[in-house]
PDB file of N, H, CA, C and O in Angstrom:
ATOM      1  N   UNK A   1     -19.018   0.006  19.274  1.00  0.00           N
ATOM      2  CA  UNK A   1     -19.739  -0.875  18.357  1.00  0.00           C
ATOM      3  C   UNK A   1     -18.714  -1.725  17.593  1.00  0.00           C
ATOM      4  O   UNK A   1     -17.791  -1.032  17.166  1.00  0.00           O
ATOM      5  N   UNK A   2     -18.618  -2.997  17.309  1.00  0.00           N
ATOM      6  H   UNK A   2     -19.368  -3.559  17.656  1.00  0.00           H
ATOM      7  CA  UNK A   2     -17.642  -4.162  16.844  1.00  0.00           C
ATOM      8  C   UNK A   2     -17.879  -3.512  15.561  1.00  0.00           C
ATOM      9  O   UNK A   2     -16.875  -3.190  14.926  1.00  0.00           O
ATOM     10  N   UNK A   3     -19.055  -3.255  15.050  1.00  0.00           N
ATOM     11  H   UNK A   3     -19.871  -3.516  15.566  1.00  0.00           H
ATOM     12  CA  UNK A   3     -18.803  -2.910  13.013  1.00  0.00           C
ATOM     13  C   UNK A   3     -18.373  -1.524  12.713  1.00  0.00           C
ATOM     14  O   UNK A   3     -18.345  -1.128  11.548  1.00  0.00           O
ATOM     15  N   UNK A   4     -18.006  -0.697  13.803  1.00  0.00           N
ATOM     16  H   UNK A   4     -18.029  -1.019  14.750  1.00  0.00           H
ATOM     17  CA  UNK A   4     -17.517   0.433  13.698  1.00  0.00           C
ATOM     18  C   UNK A   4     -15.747  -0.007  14.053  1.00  0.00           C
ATOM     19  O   UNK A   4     -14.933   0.599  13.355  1.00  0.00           O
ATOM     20  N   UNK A   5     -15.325  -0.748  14.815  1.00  0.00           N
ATOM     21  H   UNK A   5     -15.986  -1.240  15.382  1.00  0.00           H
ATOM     22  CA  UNK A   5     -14.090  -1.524  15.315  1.00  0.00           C
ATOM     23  C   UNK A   5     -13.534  -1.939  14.194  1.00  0.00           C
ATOM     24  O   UNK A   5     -12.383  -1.505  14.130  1.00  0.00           O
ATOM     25  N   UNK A   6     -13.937  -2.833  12.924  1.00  0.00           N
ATOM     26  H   UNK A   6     -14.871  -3.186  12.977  1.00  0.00           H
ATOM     27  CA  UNK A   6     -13.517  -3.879  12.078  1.00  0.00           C
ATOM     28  C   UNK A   6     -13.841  -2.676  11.021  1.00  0.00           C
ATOM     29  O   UNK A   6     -12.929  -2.749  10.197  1.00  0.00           O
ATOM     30  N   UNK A   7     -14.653  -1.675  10.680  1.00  0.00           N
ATOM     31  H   UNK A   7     -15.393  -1.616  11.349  1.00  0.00           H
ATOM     32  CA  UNK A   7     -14.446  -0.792   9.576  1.00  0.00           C
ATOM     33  C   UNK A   7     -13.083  -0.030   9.850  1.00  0.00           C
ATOM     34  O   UNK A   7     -12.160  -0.067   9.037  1.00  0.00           O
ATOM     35  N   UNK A   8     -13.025   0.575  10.895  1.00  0.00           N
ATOM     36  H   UNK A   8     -13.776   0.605  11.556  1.00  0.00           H
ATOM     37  CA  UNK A   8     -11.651   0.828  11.409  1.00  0.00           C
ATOM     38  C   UNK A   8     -10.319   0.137  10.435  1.00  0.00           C
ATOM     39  O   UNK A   8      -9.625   0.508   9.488  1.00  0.00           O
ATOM     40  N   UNK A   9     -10.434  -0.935  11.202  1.00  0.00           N
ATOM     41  H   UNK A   9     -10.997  -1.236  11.971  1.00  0.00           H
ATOM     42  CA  UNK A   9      -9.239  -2.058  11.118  1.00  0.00           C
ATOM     43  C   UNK A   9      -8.879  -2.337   9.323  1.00  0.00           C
ATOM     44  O   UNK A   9      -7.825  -2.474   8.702  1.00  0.00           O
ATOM     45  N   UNK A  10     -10.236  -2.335   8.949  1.00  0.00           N
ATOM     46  H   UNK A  10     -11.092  -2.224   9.454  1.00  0.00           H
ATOM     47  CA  UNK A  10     -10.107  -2.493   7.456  1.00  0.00           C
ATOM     48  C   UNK A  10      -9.540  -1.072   6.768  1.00  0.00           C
ATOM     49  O   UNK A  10      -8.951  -0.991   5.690  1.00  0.00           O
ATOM     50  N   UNK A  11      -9.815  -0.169   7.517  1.00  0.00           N
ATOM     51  H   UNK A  11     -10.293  -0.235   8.393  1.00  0.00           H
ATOM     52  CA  UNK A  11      -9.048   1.505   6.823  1.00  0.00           C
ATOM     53  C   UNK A  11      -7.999   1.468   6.505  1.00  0.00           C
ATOM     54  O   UNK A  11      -7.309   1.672   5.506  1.00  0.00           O
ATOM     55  N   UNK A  12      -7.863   0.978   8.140  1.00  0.00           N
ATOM     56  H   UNK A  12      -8.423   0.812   8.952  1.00  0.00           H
ATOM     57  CA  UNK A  12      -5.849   0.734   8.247  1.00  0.00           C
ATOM     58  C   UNK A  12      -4.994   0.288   7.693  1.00  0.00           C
ATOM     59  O   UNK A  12      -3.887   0.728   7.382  1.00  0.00           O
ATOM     60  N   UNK A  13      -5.837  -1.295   7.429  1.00  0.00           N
ATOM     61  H   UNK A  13      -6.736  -1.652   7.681  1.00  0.00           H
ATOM     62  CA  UNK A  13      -5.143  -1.761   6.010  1.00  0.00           C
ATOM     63  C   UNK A  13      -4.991  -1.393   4.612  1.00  0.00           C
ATOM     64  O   UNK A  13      -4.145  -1.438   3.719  1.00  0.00           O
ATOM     65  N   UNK A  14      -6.249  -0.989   4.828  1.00  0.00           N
ATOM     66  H   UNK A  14      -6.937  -0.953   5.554  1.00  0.00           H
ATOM     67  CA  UNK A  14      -6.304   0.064   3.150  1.00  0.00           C
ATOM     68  C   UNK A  14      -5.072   0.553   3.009  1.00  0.00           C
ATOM     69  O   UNK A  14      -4.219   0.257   2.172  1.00  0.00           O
ATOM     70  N   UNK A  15      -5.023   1.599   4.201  1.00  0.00           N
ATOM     71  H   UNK A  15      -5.716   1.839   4.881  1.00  0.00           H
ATOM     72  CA  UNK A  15      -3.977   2.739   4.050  1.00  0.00           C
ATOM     73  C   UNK A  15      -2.509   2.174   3.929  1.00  0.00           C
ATOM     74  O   UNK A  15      -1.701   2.695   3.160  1.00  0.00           O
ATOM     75  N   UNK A  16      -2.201   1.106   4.707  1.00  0.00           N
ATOM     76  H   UNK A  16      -2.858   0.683   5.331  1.00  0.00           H
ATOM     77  CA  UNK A  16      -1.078   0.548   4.837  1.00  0.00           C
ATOM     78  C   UNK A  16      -0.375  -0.066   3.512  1.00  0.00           C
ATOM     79  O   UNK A  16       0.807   0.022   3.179  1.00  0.00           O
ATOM     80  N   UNK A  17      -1.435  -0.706   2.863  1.00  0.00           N
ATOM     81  H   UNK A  17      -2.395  -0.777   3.134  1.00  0.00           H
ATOM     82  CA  UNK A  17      -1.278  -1.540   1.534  1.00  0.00           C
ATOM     83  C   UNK A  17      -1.404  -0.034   0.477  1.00  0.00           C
ATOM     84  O   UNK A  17      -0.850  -0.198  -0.610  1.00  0.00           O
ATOM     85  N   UNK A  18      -1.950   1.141   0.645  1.00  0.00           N
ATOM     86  H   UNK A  18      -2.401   1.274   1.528  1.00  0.00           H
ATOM     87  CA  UNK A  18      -1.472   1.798  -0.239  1.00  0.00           C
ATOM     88  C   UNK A  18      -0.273   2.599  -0.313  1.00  0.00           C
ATOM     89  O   UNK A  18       0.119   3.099  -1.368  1.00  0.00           O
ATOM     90  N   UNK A  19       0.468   2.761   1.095  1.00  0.00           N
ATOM     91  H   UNK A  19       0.150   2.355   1.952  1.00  0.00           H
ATOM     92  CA  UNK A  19       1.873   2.892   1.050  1.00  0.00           C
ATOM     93  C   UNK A  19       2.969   1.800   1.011  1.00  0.00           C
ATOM     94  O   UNK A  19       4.103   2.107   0.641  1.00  0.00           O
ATOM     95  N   UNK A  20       2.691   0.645   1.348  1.00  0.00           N
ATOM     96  H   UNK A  20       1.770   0.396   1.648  1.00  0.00           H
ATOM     97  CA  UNK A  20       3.379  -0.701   0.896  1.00  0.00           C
ATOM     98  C   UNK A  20       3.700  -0.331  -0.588  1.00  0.00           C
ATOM     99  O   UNK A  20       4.823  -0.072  -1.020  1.00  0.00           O
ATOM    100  N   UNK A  21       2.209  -0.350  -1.500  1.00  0.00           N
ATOM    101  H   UNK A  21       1.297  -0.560  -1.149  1.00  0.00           H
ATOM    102  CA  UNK A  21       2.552  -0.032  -3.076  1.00  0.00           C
ATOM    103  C   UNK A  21       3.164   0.974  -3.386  1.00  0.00           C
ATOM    104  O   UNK A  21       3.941   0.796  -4.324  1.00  0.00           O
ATOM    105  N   UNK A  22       3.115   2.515  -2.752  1.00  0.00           N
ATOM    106  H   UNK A  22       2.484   2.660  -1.990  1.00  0.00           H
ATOM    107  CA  UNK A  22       4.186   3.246  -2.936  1.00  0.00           C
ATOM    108  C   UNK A  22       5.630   3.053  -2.784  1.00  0.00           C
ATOM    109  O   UNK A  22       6.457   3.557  -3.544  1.00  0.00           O
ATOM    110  N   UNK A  23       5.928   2.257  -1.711  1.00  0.00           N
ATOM    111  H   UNK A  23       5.256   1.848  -1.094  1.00  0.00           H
ATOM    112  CA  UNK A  23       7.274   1.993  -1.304  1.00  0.00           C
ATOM    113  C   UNK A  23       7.864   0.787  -2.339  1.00  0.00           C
ATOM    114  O   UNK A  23       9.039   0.801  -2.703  1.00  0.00           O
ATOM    115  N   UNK A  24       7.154   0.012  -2.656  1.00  0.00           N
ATOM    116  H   UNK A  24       6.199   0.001  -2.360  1.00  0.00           H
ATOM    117  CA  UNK A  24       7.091  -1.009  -3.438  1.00  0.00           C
ATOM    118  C   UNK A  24       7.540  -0.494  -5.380  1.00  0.00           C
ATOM    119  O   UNK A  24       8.209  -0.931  -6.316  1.00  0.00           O
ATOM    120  N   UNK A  25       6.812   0.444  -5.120  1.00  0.00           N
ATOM    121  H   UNK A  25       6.268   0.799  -4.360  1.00  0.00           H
ATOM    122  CA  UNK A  25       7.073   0.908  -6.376  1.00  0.00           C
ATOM    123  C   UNK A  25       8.553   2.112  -7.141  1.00  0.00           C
ATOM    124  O   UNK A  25       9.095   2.365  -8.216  1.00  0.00           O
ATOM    125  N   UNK A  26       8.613   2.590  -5.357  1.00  0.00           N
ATOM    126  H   UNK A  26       8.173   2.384  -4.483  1.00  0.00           H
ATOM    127  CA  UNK A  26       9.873   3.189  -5.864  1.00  0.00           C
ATOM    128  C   UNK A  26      10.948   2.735  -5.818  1.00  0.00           C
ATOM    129  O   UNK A  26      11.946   3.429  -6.012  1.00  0.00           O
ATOM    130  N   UNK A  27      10.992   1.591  -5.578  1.00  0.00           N
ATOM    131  H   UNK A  27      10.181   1.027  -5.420  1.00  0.00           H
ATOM    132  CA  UNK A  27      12.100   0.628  -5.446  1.00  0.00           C
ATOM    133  C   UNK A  27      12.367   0.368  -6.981  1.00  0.00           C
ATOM    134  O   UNK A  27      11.396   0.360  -7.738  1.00  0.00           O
ATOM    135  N   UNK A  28      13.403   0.194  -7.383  1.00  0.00           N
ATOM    136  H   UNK A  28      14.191   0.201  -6.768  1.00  0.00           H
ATOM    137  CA  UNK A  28      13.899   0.256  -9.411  1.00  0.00           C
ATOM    138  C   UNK A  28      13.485  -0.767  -9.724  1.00  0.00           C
ATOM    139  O   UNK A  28      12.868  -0.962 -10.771  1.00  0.00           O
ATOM    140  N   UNK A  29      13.900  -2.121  -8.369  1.00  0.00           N
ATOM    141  H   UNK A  29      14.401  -1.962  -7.518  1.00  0.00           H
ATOM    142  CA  UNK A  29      13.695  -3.536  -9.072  1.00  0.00           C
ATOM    143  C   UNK A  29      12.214  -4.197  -8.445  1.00  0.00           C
ATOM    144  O   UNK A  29      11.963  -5.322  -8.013  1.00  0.00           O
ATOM    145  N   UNK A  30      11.390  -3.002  -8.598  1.00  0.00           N
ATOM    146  H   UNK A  30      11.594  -2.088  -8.949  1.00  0.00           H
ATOM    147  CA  UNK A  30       9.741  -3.575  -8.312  1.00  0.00           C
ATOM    148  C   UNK A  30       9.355  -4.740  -9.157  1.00  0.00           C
ATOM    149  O   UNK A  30       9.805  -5.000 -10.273  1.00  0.00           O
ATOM    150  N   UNK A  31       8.432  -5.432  -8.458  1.00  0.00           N
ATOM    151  H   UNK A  31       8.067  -5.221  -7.552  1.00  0.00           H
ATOM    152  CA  UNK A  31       7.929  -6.344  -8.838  1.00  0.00           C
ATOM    153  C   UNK A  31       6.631  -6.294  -9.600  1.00  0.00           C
ATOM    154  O   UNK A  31       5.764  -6.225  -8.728  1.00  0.00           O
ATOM    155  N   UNK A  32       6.048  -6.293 -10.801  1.00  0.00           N
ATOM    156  H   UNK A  32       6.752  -6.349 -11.509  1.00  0.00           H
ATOM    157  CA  UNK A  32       4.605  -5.864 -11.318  1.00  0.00           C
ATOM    158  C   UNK A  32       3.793  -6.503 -10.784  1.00  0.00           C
ATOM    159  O   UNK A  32       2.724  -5.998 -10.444  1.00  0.00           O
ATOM    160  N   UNK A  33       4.255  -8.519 -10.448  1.00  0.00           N
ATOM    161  H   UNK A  33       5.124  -8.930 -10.725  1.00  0.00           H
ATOM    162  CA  UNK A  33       3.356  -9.422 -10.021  1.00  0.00           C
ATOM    163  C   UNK A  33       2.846  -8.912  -8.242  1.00  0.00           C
ATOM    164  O   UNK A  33       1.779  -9.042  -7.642  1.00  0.00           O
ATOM    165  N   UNK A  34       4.015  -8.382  -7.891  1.00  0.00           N
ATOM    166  H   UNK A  34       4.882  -8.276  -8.379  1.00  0.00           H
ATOM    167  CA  UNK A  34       3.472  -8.348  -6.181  1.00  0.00           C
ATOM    168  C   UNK A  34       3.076  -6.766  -6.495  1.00  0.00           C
ATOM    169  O   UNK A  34       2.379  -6.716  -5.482  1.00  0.00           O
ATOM    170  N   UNK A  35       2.985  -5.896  -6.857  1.00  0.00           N
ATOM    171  H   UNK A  35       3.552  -5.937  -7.680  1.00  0.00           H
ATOM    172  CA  UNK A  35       2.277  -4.766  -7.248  1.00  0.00           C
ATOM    173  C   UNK A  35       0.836  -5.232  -7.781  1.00  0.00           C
ATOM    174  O   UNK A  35      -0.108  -4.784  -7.130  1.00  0.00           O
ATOM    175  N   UNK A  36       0.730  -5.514  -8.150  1.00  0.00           N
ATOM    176  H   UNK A  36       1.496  -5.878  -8.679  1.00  0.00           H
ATOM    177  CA  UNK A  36      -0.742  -6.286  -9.154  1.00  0.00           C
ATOM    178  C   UNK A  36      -1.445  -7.165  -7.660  1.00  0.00           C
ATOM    179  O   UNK A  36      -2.641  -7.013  -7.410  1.00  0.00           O
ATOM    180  N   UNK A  37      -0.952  -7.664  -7.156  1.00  0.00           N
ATOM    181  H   UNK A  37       0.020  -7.787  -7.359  1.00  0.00           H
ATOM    182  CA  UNK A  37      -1.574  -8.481  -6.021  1.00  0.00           C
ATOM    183  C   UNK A  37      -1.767  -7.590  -4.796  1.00  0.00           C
ATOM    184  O   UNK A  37      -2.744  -7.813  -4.082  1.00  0.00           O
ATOM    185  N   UNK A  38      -0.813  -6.465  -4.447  1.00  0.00           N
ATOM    186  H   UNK A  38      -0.019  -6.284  -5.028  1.00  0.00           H
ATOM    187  CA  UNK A  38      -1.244  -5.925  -3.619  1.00  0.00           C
ATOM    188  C   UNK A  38      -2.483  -5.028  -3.735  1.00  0.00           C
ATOM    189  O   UNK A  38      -3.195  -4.817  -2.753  1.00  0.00           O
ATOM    190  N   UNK A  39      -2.759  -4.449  -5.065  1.00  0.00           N
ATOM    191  H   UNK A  39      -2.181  -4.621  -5.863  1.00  0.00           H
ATOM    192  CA  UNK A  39      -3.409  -3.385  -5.509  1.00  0.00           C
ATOM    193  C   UNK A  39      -4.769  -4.214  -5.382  1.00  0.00           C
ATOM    194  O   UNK A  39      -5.832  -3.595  -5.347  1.00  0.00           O
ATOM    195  N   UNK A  40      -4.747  -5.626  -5.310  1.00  0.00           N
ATOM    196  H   UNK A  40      -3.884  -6.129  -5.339  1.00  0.00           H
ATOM    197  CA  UNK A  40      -6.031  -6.569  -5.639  1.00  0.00           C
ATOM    198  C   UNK A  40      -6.332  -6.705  -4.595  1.00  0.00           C
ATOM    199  O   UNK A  40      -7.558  -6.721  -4.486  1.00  0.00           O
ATOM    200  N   UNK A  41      -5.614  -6.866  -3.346  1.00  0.00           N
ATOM    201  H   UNK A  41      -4.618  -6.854  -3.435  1.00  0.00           H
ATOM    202  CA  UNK A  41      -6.183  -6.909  -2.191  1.00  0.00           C
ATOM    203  C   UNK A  41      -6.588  -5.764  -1.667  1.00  0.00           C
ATOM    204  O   UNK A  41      -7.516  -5.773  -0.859  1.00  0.00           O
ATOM    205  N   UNK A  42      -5.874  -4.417  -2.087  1.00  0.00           N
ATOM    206  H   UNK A  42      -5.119  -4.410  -2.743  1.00  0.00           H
ATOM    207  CA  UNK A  42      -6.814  -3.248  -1.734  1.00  0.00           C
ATOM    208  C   UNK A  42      -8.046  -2.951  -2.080  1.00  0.00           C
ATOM    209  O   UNK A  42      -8.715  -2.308  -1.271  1.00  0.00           O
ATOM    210  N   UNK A  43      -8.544  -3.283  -3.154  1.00  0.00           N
ATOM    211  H   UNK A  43      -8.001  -3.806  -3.811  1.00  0.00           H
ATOM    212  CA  UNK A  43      -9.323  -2.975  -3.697  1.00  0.00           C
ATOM    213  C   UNK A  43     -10.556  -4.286  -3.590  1.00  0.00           C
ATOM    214  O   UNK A  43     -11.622  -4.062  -4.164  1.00  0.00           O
ATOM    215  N   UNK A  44     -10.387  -5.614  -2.864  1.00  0.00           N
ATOM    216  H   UNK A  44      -9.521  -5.795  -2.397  1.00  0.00           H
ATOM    217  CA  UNK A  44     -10.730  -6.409  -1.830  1.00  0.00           C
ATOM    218  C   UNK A  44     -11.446  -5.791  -0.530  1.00  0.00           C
ATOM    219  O   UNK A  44     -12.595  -5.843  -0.091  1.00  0.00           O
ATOM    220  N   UNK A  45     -10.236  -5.175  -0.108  1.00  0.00           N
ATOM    221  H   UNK A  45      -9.303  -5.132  -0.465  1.00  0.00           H
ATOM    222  CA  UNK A  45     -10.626  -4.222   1.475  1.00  0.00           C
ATOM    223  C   UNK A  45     -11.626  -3.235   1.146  1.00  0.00           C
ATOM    224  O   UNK A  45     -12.518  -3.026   1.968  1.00  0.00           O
ATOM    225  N   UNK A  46     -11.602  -2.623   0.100  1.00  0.00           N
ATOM    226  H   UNK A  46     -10.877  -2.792  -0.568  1.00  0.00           H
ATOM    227  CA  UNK A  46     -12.436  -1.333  -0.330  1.00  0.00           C
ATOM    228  C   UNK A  46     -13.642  -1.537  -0.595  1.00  0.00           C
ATOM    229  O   UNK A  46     -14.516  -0.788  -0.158  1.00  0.00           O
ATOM    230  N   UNK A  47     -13.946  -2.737  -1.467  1.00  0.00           N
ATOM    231  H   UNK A  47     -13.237  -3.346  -1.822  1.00  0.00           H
ATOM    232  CA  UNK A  47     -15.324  -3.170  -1.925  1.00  0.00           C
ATOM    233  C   UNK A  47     -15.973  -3.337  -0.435  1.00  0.00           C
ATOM    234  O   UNK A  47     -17.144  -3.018  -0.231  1.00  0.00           O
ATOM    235  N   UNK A  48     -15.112  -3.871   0.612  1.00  0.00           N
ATOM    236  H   UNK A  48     -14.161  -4.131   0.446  1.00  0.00           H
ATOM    237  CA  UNK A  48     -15.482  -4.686   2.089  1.00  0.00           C
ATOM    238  C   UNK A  48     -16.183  -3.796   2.518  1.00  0.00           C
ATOM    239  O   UNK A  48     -17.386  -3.792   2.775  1.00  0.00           O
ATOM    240  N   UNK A  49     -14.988  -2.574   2.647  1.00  0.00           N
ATOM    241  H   UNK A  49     -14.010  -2.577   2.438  1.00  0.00           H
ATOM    242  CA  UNK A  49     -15.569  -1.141   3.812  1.00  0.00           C
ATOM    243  C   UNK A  49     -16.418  -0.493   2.855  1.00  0.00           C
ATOM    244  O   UNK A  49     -16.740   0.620   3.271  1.00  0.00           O
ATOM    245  N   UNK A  50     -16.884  -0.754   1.778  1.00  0.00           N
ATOM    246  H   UNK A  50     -16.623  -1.658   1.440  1.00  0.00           H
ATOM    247  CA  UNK A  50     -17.998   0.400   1.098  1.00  0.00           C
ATOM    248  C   UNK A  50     -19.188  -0.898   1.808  1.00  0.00           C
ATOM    249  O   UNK A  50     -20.008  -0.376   2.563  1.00  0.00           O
ATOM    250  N   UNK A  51     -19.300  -1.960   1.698  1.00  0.00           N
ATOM    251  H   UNK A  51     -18.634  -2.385   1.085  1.00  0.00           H
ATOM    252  CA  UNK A  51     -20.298  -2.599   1.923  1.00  0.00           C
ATOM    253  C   UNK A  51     -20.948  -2.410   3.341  1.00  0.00           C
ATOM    254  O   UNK A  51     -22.104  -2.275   3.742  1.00  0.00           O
ATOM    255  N   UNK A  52     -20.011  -2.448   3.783  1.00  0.00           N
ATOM    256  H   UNK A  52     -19.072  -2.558   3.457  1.00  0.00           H
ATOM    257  CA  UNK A  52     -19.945  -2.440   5.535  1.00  0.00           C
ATOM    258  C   UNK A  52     -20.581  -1.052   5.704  1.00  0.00           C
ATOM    259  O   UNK A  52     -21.536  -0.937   6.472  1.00  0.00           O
ATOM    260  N   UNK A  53     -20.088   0.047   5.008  1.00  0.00           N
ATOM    261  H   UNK A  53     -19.312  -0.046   4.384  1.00  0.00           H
ATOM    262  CA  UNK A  53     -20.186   1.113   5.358  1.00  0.00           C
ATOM    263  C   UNK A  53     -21.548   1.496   5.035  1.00  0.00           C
ATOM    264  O   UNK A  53     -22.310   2.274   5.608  1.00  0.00           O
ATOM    265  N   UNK A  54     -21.691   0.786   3.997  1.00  0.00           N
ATOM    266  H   UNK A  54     -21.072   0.154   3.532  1.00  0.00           H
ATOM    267  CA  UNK A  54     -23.365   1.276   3.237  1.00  0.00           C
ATOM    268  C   UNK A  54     -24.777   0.216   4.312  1.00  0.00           C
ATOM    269  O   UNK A  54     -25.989   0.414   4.229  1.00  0.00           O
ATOM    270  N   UNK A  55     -24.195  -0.681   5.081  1.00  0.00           N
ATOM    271  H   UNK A  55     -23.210  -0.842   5.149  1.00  0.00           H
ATOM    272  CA  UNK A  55     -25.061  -1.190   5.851  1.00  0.00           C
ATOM    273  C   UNK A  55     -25.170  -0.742   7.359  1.00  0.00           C
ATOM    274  O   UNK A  55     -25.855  -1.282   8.228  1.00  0.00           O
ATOM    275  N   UNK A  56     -24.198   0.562   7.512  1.00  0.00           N
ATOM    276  H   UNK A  56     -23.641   1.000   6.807  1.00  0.00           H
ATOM    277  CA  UNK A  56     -24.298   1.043   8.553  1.00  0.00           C
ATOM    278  C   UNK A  56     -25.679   1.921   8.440  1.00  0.00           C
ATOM    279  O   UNK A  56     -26.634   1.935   9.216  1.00  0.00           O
ATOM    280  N   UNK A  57     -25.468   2.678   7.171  1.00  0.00           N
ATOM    281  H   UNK A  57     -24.692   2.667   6.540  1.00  0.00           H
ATOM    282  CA  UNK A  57     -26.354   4.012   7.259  1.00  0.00           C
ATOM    283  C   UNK A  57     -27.816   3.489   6.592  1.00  0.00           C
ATOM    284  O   UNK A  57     -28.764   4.269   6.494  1.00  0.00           O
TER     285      UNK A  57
END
């Protein structure tokens, strides 16, 4: 099923962008602005896959 494919794809990114921000963050000379933007696009992806997810069931 393609909306089971693209909920997928959107996980991945989730997951990816929430270890980006880990890695991102343990770095000394982190950035708050690209921390703040990444955290915005996760939470972008998240609103996506709850929507997606809630029009599956």
């Amino acid at each position: 099923m393609a909306l089971q494919g693209h909920i997928q794809e959107l996980s991945e990114k989730h997951k990816k962008l929430e270890q980006r921000i880990q890695s991102e963050m343990a770095n000394p000379d982190w950035s708050e602005a690209t921390v703040a933007a990444l955290k915005k696009e996760k939470l972008r992806i998240k609103d996506e896959l709850e929507r997606l997810r809630s029009s599956v069931h």
